[in-house]
N, CA, C and O atoms as a GROMACS GRO file, in nm:
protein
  308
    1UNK      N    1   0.900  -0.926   2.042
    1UNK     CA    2   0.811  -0.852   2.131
    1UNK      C    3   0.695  -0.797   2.048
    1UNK      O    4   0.719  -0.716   1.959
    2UNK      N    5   0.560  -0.840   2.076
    2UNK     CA    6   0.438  -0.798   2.006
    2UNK      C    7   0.381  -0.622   2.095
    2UNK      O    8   0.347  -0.592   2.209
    3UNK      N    9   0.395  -0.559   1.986
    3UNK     CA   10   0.374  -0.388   1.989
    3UNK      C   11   0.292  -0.380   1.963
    3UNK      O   12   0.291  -0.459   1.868
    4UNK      N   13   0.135  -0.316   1.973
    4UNK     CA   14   0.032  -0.325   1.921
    4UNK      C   15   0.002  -0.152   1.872
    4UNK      O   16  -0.096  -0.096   1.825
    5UNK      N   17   0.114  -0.116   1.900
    5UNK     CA   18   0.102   0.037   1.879
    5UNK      C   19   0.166   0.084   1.770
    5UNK      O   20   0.130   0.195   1.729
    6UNK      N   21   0.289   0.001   1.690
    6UNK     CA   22   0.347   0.026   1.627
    6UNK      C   23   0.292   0.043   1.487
    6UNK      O   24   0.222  -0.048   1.443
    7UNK      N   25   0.314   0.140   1.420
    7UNK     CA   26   0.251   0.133   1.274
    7UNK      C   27   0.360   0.066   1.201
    7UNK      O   28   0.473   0.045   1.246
    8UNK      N   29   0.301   0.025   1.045
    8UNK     CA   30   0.406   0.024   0.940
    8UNK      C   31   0.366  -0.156   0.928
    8UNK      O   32   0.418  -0.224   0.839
    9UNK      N   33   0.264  -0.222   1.035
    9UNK     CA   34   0.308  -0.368   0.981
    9UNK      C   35   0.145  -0.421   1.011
    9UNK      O   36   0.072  -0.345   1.075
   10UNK      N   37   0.082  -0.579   0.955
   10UNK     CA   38   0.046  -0.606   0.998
   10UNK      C   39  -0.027  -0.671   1.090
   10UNK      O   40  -0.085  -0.779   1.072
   11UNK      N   41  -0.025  -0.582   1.226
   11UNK     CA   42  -0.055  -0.704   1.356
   11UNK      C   43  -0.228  -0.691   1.350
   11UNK      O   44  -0.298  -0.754   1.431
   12UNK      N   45  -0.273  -0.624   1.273
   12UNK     CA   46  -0.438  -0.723   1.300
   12UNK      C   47  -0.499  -0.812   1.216
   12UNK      O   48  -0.613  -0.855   1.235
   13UNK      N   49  -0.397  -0.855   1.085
   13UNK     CA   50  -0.478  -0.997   1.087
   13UNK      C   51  -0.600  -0.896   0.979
   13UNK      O   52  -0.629  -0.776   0.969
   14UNK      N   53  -0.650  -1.043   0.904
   14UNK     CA   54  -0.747  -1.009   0.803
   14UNK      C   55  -0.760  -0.903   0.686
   14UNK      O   56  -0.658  -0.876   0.624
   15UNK      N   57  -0.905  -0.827   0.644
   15UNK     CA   58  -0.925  -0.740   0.538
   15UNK      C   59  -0.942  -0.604   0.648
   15UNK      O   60  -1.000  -0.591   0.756
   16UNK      N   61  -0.852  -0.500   0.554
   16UNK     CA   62  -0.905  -0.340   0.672
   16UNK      C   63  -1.035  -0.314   0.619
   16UNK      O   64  -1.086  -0.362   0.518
   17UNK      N   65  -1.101  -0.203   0.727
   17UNK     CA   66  -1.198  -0.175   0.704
   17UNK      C   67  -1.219  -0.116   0.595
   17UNK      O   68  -1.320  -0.143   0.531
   18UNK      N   69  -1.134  -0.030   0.554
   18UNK     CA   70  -1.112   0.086   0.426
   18UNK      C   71  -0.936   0.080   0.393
   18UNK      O   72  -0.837   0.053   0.461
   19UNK      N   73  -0.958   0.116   0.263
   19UNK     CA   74  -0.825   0.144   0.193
   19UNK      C   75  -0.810   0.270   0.152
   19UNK      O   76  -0.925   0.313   0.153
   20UNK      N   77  -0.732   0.363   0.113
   20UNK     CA   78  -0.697   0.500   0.083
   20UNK      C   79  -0.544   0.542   0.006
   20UNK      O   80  -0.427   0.506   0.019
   21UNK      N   81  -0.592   0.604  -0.051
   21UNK     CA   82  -0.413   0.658  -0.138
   21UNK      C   83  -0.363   0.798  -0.106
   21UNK      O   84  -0.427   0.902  -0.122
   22UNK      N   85  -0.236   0.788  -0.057
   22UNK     CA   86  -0.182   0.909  -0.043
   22UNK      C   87  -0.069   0.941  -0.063
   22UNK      O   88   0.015   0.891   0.010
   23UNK      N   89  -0.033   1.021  -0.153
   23UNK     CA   90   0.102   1.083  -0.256
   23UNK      C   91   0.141   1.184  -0.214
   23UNK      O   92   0.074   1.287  -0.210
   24UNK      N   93   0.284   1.170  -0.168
   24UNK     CA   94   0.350   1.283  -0.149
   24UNK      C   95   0.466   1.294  -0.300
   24UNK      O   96   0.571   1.233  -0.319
   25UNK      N   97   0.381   1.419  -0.406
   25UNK     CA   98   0.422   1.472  -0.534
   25UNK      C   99   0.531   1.541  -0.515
   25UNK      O  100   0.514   1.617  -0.420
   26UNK      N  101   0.668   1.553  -0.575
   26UNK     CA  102   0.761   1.663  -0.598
   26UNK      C  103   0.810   1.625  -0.445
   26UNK      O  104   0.869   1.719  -0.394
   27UNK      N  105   0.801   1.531  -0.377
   27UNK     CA  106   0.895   1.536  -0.241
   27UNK      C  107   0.812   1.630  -0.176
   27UNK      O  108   0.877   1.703  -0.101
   28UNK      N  109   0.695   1.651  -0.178
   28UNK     CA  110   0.633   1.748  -0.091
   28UNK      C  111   0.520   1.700   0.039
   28UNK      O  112   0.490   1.581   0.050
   29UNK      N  113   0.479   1.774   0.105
   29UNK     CA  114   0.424   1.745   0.205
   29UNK      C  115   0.280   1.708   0.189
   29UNK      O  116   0.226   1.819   0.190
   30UNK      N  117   0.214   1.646   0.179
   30UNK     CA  118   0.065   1.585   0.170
   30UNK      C  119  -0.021   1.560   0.302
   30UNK      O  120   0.047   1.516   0.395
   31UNK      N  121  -0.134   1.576   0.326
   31UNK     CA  122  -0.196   1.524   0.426
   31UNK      C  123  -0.380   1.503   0.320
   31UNK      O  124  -0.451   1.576   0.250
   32UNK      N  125  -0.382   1.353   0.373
   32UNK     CA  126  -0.502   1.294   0.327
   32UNK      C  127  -0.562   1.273   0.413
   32UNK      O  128  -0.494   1.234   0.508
   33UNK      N  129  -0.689   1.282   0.435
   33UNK     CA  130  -0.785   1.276   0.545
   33UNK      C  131  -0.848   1.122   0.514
   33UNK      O  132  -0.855   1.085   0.396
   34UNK      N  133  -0.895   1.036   0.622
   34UNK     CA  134  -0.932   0.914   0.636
   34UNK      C  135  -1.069   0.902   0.704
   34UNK      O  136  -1.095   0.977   0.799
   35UNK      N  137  -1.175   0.794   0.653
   35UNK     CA  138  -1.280   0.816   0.680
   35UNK      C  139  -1.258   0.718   0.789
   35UNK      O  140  -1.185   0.620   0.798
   36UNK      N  141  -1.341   0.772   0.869
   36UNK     CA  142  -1.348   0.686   1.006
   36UNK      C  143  -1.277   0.681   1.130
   36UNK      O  144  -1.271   0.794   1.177
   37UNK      N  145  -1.228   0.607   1.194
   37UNK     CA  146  -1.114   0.622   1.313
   37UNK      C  147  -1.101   0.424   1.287
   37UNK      O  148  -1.163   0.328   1.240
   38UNK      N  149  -0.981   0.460   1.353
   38UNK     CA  150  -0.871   0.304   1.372
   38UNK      C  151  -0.772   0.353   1.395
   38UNK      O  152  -0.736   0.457   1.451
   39UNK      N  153  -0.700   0.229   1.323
   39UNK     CA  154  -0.532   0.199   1.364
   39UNK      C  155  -0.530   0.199   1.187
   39UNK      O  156  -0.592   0.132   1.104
   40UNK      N  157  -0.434   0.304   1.177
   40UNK     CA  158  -0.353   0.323   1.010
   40UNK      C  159  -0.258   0.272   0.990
   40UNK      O  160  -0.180   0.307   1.078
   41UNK      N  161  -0.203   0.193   0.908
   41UNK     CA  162  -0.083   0.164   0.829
   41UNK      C  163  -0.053   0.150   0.742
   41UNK      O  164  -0.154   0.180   0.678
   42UNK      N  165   0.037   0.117   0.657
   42UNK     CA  166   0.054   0.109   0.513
   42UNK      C  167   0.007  -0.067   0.463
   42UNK      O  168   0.047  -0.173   0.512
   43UNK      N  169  -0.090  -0.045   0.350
   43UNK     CA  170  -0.144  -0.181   0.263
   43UNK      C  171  -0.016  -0.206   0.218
   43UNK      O  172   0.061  -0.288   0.267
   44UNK      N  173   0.011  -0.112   0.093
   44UNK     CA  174   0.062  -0.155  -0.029
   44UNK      C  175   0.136   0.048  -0.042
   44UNK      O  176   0.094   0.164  -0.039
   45UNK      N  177   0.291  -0.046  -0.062
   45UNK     CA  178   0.364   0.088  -0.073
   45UNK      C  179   0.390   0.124  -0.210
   45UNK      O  180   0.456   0.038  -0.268
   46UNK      N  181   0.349   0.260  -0.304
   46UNK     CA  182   0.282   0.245  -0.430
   46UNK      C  183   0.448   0.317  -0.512
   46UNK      O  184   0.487   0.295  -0.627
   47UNK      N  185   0.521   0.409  -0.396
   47UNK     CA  186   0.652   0.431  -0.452
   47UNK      C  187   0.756   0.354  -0.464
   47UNK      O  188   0.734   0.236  -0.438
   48UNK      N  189   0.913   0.396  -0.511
   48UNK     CA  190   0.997   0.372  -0.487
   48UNK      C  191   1.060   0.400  -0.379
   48UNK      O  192   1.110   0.310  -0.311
   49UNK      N  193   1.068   0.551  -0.339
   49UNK     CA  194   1.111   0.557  -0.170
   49UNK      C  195   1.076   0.535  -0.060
   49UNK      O  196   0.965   0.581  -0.033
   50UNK      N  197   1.118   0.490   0.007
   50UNK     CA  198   1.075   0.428   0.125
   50UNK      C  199   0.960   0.517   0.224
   50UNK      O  200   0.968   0.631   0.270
   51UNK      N  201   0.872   0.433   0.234
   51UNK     CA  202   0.762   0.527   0.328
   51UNK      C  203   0.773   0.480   0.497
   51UNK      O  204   0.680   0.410   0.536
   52UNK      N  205   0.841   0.501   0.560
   52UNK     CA  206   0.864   0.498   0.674
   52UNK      C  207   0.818   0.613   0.759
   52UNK      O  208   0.859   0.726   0.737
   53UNK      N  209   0.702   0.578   0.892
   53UNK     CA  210   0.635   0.574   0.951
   53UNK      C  211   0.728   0.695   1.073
   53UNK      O  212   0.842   0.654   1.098
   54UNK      N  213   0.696   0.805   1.132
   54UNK     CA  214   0.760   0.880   1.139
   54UNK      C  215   0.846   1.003   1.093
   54UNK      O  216   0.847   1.117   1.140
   55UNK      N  217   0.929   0.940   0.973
   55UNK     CA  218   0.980   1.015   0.884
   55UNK      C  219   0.956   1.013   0.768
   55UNK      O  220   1.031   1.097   0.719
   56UNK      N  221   0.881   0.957   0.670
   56UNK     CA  222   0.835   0.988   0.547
   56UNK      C  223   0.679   0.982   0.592
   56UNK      O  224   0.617   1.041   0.503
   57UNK      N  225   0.614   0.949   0.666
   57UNK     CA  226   0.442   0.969   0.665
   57UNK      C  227   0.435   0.933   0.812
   57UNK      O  228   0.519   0.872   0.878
   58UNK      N  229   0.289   0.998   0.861
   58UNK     CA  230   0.271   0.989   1.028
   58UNK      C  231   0.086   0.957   1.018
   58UNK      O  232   0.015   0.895   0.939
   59UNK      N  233   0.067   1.013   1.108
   59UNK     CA  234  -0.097   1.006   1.161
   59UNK      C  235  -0.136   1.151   1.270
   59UNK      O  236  -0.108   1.149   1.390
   60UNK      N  237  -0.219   1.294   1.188
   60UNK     CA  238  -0.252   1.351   1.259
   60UNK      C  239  -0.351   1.359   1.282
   60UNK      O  240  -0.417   1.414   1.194
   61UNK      N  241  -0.405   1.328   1.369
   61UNK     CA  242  -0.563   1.370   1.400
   61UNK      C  243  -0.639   1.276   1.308
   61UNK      O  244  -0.612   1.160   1.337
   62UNK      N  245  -0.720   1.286   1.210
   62UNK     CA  246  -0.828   1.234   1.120
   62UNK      C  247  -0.769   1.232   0.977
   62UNK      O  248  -0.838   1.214   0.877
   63UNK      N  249  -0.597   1.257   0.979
   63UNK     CA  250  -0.532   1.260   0.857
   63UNK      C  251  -0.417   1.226   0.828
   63UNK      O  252  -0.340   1.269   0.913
   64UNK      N  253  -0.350   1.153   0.728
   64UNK     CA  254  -0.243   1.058   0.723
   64UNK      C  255  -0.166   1.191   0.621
   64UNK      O  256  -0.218   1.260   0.534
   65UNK      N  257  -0.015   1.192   0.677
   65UNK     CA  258   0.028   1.293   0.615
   65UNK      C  259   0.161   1.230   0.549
   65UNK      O  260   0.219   1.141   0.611
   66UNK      N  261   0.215   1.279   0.413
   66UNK     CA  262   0.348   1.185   0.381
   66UNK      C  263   0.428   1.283   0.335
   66UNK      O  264   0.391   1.400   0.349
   67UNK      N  265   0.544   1.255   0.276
   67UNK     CA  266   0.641   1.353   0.251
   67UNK      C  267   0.759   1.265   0.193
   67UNK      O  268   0.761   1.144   0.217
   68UNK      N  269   0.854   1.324   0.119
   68UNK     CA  270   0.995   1.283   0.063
   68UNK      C  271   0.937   1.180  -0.008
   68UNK      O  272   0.944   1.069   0.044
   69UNK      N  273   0.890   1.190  -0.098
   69UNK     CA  274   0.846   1.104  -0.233
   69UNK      C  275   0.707   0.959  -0.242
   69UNK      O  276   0.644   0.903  -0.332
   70UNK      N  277   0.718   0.947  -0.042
   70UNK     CA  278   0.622   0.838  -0.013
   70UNK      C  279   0.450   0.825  -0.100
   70UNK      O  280   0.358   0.906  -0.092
   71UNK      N  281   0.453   0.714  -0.168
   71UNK     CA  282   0.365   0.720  -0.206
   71UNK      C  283   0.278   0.572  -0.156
   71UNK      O  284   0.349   0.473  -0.137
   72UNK      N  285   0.160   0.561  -0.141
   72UNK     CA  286   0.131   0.459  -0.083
   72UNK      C  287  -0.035   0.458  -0.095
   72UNK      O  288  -0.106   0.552  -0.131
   73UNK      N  289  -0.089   0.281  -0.042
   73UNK     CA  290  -0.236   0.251  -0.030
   73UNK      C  291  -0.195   0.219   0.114
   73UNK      O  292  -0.096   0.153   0.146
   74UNK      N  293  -0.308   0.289   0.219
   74UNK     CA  294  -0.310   0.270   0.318
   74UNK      C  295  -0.431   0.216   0.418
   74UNK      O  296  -0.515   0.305   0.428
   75UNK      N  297  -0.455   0.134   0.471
   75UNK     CA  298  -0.555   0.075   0.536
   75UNK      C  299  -0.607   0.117   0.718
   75UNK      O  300  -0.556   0.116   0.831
   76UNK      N  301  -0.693   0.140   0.674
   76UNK     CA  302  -0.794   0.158   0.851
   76UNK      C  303  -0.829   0.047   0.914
   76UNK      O  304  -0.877  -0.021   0.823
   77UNK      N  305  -0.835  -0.012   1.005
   77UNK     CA  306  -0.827  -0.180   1.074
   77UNK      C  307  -0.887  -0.135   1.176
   77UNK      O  308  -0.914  -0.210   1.270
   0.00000   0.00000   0.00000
């Protein structure tokens, strides 16, 4: 079943518009702000723990927030 809402994979195909890094240090809570508006997901996952979409990192507003060790390059599409 094709989700077009779902983060974490990629359903659009090609180069994102922008790339971005965001580290959640010491297991702590981070929020990185993203230039522009789109659809966010993870490029390239830069930790060892798993960055899962919901519970280790989300999307608020104009800012990608992570937590529990997620470290990651994330793309705007």
């Amino acid at each position: 079943n094709y989700d077009n809402n779902r983060y974490g994979y990629n359903g659009y195909g090609g180069d994102p518009r922008r790339t971005f890094t965001c580290e959640s240090r010491n297991d702590r809570r981070n929020y990185c702000s993203f230039p522009g508006r789109g659809h966010v997901e993870i490029y390239k996952q830069r930790s060892s723990k798993p960055c899962r979409h919901g519970h280790s990192w989300g999307v608020e507003g104009n800012s990608v927030w992570v937590a529990d060790g997620c470290r990651a390059e994330f793309a705007v599409y």
